[in-house]
Structures are given as C-alpha cells and as structure tokens.
C-alpha positions in Angstrom: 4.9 -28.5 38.7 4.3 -31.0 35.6 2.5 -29.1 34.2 4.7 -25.9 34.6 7.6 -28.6 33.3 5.6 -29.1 30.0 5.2 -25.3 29.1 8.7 -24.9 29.4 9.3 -27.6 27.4 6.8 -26.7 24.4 8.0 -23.2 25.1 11.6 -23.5 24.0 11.0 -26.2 21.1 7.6 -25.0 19.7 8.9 -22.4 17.2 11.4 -24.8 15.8 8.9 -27.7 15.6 6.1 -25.0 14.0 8.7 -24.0 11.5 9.5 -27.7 10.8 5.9 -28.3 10.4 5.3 -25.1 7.7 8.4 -26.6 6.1 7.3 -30.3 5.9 3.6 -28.8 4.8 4.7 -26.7 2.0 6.8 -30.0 1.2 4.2 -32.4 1.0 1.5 -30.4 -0.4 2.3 -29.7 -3.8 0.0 -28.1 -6.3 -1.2 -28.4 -9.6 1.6 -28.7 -12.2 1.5 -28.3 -16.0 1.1 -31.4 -18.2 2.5 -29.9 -21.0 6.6 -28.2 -21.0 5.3 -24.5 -22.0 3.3 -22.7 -18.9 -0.5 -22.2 -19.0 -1.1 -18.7 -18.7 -3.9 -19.1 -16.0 -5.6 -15.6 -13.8 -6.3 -17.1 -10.6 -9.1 -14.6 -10.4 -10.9 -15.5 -13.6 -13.3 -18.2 -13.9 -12.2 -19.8 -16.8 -8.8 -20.6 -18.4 -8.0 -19.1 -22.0 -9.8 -21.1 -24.8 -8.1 -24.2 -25.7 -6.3 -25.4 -22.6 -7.6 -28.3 -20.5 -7.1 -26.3 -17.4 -4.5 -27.6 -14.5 -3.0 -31.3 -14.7 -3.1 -33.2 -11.2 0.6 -34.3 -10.6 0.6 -38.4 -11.3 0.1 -40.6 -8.3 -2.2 -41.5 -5.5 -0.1 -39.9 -2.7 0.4 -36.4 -4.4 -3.0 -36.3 -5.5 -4.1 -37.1 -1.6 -1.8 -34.7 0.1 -2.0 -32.0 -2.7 -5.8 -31.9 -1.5 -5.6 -32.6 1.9 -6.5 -29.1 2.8 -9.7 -29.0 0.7 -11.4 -32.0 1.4 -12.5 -30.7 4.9 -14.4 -28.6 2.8 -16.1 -31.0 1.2 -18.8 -31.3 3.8 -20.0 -27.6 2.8 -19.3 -28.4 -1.2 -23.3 -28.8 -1.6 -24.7 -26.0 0.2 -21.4 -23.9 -1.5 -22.6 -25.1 -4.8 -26.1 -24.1 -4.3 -25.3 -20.7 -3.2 -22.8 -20.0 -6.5 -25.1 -20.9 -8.6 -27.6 -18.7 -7.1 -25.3 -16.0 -7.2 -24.3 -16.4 -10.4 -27.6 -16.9 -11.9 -28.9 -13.4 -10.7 -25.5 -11.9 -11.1 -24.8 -11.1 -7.3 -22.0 -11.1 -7.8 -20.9 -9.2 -10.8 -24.1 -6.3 -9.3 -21.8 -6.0 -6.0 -18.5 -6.0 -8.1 -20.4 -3.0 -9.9 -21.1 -1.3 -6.7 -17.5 -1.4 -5.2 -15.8 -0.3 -8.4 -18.7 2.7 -8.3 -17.7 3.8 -4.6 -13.8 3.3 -5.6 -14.3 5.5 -8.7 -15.6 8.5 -6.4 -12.8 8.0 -3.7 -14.6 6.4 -1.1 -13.5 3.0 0.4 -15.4 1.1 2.7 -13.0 0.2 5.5 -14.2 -1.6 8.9 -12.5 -1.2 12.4 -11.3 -4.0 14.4 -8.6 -4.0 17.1 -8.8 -7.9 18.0 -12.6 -9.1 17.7 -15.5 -9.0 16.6 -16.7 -7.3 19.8 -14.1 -4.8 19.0 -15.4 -3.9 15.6 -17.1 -1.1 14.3 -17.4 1.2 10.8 -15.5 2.8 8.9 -13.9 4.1 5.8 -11.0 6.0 4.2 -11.9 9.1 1.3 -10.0 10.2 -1.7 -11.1 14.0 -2.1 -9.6 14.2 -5.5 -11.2 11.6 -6.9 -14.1 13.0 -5.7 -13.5 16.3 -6.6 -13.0 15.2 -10.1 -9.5 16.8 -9.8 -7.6 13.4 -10.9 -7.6 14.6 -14.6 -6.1 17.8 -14.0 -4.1 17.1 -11.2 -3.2 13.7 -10.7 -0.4 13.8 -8.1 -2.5 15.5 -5.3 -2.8 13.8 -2.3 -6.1 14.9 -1.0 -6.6 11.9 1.2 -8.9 11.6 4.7 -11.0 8.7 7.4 -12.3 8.1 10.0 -13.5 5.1 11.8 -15.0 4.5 15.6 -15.5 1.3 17.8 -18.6 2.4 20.3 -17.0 3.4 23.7 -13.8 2.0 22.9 -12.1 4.1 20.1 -12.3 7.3 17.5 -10.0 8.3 15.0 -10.3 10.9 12.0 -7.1 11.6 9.7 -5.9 13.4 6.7 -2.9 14.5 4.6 -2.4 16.7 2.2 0.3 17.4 -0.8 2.0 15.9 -3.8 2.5 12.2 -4.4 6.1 11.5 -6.3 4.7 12.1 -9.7 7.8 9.4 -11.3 9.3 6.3 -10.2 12.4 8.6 -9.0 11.6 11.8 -7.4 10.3 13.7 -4.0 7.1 14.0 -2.5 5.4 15.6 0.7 2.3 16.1 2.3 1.0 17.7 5.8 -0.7 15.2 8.3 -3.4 15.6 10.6 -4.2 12.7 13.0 -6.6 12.2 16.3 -6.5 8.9 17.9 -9.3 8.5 21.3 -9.0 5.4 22.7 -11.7 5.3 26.1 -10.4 2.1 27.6 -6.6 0.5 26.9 -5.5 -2.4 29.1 -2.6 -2.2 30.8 -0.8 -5.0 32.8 2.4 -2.9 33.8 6.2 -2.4 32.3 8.3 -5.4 31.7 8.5 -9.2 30.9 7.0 -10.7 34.0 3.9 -9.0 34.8 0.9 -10.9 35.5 -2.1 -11.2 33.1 -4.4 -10.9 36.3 -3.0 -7.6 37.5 -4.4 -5.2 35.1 -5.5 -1.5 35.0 -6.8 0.7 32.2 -6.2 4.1 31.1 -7.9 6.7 28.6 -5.9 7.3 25.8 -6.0 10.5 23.5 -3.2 11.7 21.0 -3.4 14.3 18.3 -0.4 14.7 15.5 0.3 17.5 13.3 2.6 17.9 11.1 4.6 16.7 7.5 6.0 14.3 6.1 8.3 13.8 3.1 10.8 12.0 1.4 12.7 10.9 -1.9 12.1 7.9 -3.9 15.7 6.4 -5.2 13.6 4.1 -7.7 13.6 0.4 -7.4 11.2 0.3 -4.3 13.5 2.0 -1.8 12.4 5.8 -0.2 14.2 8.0 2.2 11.5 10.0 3.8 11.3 12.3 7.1 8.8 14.0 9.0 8.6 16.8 12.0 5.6 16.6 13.8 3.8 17.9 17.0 2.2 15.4 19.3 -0.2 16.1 22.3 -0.8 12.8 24.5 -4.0 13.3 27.1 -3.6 10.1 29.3 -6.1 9.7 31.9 -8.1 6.5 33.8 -10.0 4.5 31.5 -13.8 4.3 31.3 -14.6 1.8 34.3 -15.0 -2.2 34.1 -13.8 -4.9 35.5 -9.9 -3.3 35.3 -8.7 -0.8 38.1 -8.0 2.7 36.8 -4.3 3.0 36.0 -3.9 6.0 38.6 -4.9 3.8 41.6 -3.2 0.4 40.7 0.6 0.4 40.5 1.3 2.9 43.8 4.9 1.2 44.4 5.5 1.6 40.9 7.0 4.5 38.7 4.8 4.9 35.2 6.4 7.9 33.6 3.7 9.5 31.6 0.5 9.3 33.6 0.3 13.2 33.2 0.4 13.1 29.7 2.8 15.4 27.3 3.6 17.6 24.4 6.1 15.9 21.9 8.0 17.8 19.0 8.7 14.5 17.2 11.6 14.5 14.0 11.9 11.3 12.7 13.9 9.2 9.5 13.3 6.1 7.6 14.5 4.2 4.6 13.1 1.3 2.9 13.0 -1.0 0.4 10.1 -2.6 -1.1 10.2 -5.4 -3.7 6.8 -7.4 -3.0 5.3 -8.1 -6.1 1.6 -6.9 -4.3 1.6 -5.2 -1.3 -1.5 -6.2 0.4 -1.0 -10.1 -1.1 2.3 -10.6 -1.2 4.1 -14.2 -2.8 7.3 -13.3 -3.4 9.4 -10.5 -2.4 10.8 -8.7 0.6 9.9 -5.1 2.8 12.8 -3.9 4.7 12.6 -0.7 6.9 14.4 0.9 9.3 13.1 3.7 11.2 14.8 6.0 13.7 12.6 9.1 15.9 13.0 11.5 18.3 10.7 12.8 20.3 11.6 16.0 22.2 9.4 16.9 25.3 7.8 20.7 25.4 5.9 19.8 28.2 8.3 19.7 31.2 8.1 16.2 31.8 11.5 15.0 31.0 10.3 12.7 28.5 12.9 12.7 26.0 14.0 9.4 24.1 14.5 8.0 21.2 12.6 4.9 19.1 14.6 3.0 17.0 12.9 -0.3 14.9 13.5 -2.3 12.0 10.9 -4.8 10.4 12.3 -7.3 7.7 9.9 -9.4 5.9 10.1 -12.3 2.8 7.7 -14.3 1.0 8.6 -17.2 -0.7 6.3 -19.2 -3.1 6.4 -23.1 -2.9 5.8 -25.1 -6.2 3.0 -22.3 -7.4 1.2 -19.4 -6.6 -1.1 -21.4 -4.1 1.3 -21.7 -1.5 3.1 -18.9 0.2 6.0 -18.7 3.1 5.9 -15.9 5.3 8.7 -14.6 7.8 8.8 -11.4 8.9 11.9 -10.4 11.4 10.7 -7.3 14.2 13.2 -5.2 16.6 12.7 -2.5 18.6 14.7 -0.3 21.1 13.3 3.3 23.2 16.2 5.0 24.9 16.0 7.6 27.3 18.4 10.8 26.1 19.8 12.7 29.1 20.2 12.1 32.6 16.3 11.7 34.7 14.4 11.3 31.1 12.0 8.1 31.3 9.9 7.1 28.3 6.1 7.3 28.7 4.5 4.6 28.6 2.2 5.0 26.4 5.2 5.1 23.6 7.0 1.9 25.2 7.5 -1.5 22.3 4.4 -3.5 23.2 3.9 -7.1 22.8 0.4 -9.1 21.9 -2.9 -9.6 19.7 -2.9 -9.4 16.0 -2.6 -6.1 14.9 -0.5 -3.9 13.0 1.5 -1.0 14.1 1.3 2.3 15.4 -2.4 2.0 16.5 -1.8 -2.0 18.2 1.2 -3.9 19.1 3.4 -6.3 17.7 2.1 -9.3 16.5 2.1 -12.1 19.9 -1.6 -14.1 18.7 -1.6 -16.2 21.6 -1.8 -13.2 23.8 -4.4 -10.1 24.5 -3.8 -6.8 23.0 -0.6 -5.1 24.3 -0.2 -7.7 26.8 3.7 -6.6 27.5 5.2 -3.3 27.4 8.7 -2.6 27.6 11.7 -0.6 26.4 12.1 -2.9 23.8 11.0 -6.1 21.9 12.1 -8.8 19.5 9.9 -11.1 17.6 9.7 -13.0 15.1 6.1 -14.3 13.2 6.0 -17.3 10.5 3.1 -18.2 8.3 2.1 -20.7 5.8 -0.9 -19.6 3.5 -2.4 -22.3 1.2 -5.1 -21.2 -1.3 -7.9 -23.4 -0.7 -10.6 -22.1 -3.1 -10.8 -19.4 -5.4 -14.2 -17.8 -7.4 -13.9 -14.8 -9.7 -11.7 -12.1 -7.8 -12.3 -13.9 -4.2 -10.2 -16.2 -2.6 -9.8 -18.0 0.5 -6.6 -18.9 2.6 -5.8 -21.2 5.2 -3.0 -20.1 7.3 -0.6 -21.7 9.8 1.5 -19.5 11.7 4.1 -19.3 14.5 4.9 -16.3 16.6 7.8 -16.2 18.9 8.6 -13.2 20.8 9.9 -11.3 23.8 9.5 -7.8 26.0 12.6 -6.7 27.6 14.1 -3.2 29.0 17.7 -3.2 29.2 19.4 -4.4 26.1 21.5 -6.9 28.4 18.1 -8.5 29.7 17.9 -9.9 26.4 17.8 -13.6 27.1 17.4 -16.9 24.6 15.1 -19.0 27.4 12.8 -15.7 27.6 10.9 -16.3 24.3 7.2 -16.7 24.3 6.0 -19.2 21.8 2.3 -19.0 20.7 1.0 -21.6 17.7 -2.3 -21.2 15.5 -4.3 -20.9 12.4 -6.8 -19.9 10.3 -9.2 -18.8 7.4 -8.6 -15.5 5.6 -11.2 -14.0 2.9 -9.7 -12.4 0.1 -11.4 -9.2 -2.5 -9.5 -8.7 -5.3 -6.0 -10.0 -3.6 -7.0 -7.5 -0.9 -7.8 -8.8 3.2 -11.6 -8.8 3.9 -12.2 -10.5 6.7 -10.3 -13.2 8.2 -11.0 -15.5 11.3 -7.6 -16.8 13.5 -7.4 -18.7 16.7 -4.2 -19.0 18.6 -2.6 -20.4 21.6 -0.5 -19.3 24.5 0.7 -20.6 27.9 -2.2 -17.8 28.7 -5.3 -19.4 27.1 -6.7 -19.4 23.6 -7.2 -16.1 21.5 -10.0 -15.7 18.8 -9.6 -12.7 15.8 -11.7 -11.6 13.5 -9.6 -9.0 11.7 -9.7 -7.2 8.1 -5.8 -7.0 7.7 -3.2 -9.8 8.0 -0.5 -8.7 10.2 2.2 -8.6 7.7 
C-alpha cells in the first residue's frame, strides 16, 4: 500500500514538476552569447566561423560558465578517444568520402531509411525511392510525384508503398496523387479495450491492411493545406504468429472485440493544416497544427461504421540560441460509432504507448510498451527539452528531457483529471544534416523502464 501511495503521488505531480524542471533547465543553462552588439553569422554545421571572428564569447562569470556546460562535461571522459577518432576521420577524409556517397544515392532518388517500431530487436532495413529522380525525369518534369518503399522487420512486419501524381508546382495551388499501401504486421500485442487493462493479460493478433486510393488537396500559401482523400481499405486480422502471448481469438471469451473478422472500408477523409516550423524534421521555432476528420464506411457487412476525429498541435520555442529547444506538442483523439449496433474495430481504436509516430504505431506514452492501451479515444500531451551538446560538420548530437502525460478512455464523459499516466525520461539523439539518425531514449512508467533505439523523434 506505500508503495501504491507513492505512484499516486508522483503520478499526479510528475508532469508539473517535469515541466518545472525543463523550465528551470532551459533557465539556467544558457549558451554562448556574442561579445560584440552586431550578431556573428555562425553555420552550426560548418567547422569553422567566417574569417575574422573570434568565434563564440563565454557569457562572464563562473556560475554561467559552469551551468552553461554542465551538460558537456559528462562527456569529457570520452573527449580523448573522441579526439582520436576525428582526427582519424578527418585525416583520411571519412567523412567528407561518406558525405559523397549519401549525396550520390540522394541524387539518384534512393534514400536509405531503416525500420524500427521500438528497439533495436525490432529493427530491420529499409528505404524510400524517388523514380523521377531516377528516371532522370526531374528536368523535364519536375512536379511528378513518382515516389515508392518498402521496409521489413524479420517475422514481425512488411510494408511496400507508392504514390503517384503532381506535387503543387507553386506556393499556392492544387495537387494530387494515387496511393498504394500494404502494411503485414505477423505479431501485434494486444492487452484489451480500455484504461484499466492489465499489462500481464495480453494476446496477439496478425495484422494485414492494404489501401488504395487518392489523395489531394489545395495549398492556401503560408504553410496551411486543405487536402482530402477516398480510399479503399481491406483489414485481414487473424491470431498472431505464436510466443509467449495467447492468440487473440482464444483470450478475451467474456469480451466483445468488434473486428476479429476483419473488414472492407471505403474510407473519405478531410484535413487542414498549418505549418510554420522553420525545418520540419529539426524544428526550433515554429508551430504544426492539424486537424483531421474520416469516415470509414463498412462494405463488408460487419457494421463497422464510425468516424475518427484527431487534432495534434505542436510549438517549438528556442531558449537564449539555437542550442536549446522547447518542445510541446498537444494530441486528441475521438472514434464514434455512426448508427445504431456499429462498433469500431479494434484494430482502428486511439492507442496509447512506445515512441512512435502515427498511423503505423501509437501515440507517444515512452514509459509504456507499444500500443499498451486501446480505446475510443485518447488525450496526451508530450514535453521535451533538447540541448545541443556537440556538433562536427553537418552532425550533431542532442540531449533530450522529456515528459509524457497521457490517458485512454471510451466515453467522452470517462474523461477524468486523476486518470493521467505520467512517464519521465531522456536521452541522446544523432543528427545528419538536421535530419534523425539514430537516437537512444530510456523512460519510466509505474510499469517498468522502456529502452528505444529509434530513427525519428516522435514529433
């Protein structure tokens, strides 16, 4: 019981004291500043400043110049061997010869892009194809959308995509393309539908979904797009490949799991959003709105038919320079069943857990495994604090701090404050030319610790 008394107790002050501790961090770690009144234009991804400036100034005093690097030091024990292994590099040119060889691959459309749902046991190869580019048909036709991957996890997932159209060929202006996507997922976890199942009564199911379709839309200008799509789905759900989980099918016999059969969706579907992050995959300052409304319409004669609606706000703040970064991002989502005996499969439910990114994993819960939760609906919210710790070139490295607080639910009047799950952790991320390479998180939950090795940040 005292320890059931603590968890509740971290549980509904941890986010605020996380968020007090990003805040007091970004406060007392403040960067270089400029010794002189007019800016030093400095390229965070270039070895050397311009000619004829002394570089960054340390801000005057002891204590800034302490807690300004109290984040690099730790890494002071590996400055030798770090040393040692730059100066190899850039003595036989390692790194400019491997620079070379990505820039060759991106200039005939092919992008090396690994697969990871949570860790590095989960990971496998990959990589996404521009079929213009390597058609040589950029010159002639530059706003084709020839575009295509594929990526597989051994006995654990398979998926091949492409599109095909026009990309808006001016700031303002439509665009469109047809979609073909096949998703095989062997073995998903499943611990049943609502907030308070248990982590030790799971099952697993086999997962395949292929979409056809199109997609368009209309660019206003100034980063906001109205786009829509009509798509078919087919969802084949049957018992996972056998483990240590039960098969789905034999596990929950008291329970109701609409979708267990599988369907046939004709899917229509509207968003709008606005963009305004000065780089999308690295953002420092900016916001992403987008709100996002489908139907899916059952052909199959399941009485599947419901509606998704979500919205996902996001802002990034810089603190005193470019090093250091606040992240918030704001997540909703609601499924409602249309008609009288409708259900919503499962398999479409909000889901809660791991550190992925949307539609292939579930919201962002780090402390917890892959789709731990799944529910008619889902609120969370995730906070970061990124501080640049080293840069060389065009690579950089991160350390992140982060805070996720979130809840599953079904009705919307089930929605309840002393529901939140609170989950606390941090980490290293690897940057490539202001890109995600690889990045390494640990986080913590009232369920255990969580390890990730991933090649996206969540947001």
């Amino acid at each position: 019981m005292k320890n059931v008394r603590h968890y509740h107790i971290f549980r509904n002050t941890g986010f605020r004291a996380c968020c007090a501790l990003g805040v007091c961090l970004a406060l007392i770690f403040p960067s270089y500043a400029e010794s002189a009144p007019e800016k030093l234009s400095y390229d965070r991804f270039t070895p050397a400043l311009q000619e004829g400036t002394s570089g960054p100034q340390k801000l005057e005093g002891k204590a800034e110049y302490l807690l300004n690097h109290a984040l690099v030091w730790p890494l002071d024990i590996f400055k030798k061997g770090m040393d040692e292994t730059l100066n190899f590099i850039e003595h036989h040119r390692v790194y400019d010869k491997l620079d070379w060889l990505y820039e060759q691959f991106k200039a005939n459309g092919i992008y090396t892009k690994p697969q990871m749902l949570s860790n590095l046991r989960d990971s496998g190869p990959g990589a996404e194809f521009n079929f213009s580019e390597m058609a040589r048909l950029k010159q002639s036709m530059p706003h084709l959308k020839a575009t295509g991957g594929i990526g597989w996890i051994d006995h654990k997932y398979f998926r091949v995509h492409s599109e095909l159209g026009v990309e808006k060929k001016t700031e303002v202006g439509p665009y469109g393309w047809g979609v073909f996507n096949y998703e095989d997922r062997p073995r998903e976890d499943f611990f049943g539908i609502g907030p308070d199942t248990s982590r030790g009564d799971g099952a697993s199911y086999h997962s395949e979904i292929t979409t056809v379709g199109a997609r368009g839309g209309y660019s206003l200008g100034f980063g906001t797009d109205f786009a829509g799509e009509f798509l078919y789905e087919n969802a084949n759900i049957g018992d996972g490949k056998k483990g240590n989980m039960a098969q789905i099918g034999q596990h929950f016999p008291g329970q109701v799991i609409p979708g267990l059969d599988g369907a046939d969706f004709l899917v229509m579907g509207a968003e709008l959003t606005r963009d305004t992050r000065d780089f999308p995959e690295d953002p420092h300052k900016g916001s992403n709105i987008r709100l996002y409304g489908r139907f899916y319409k059952d052909v199959g004669g399941e009485r599947l038919n419901f509606m998704k609606l979500r919205f996902e706000a996001s802002k990034y703040v810089e603190l005193f320079s470019d090093r250091q970064v606040i992240a918030a991002r704001l997540v909703g989502e609601h499924n409602l069943e249309l008609g009288n005996h409708n259900h919503i499969p499962f398999f479409h439910m909000a889901r809660l857990g791991g550190n992925g990114l949307l539609p292939s994993l579930g919201d962002t819960m780090r402390g917890y495994v892959r789709n731990r939760f799944y529910a008619d609906s889902d609120l969370v919210l995730n906070f970061e604090y990124r501080y640049e710790i080293w840069h060389y070139k065009n690579s950089a490295l991160d350390a992140v701090i982060f805070c996720d607080e979130g809840q599953a639910f079904n009705e919307i009047g089930n929605f309840e404050m002393k529901d939140f799950r609170t989950t606390v952790g941090g980490g290293l991320r690897f940057k490539l030319r202001r890109r995600n390479y690889l990045s390494f998180e640990t986080a913590w939950s009232n369920e255990g610790f969580q390890i990730y090795a991933r090649t996206t940040a969540p947001f």
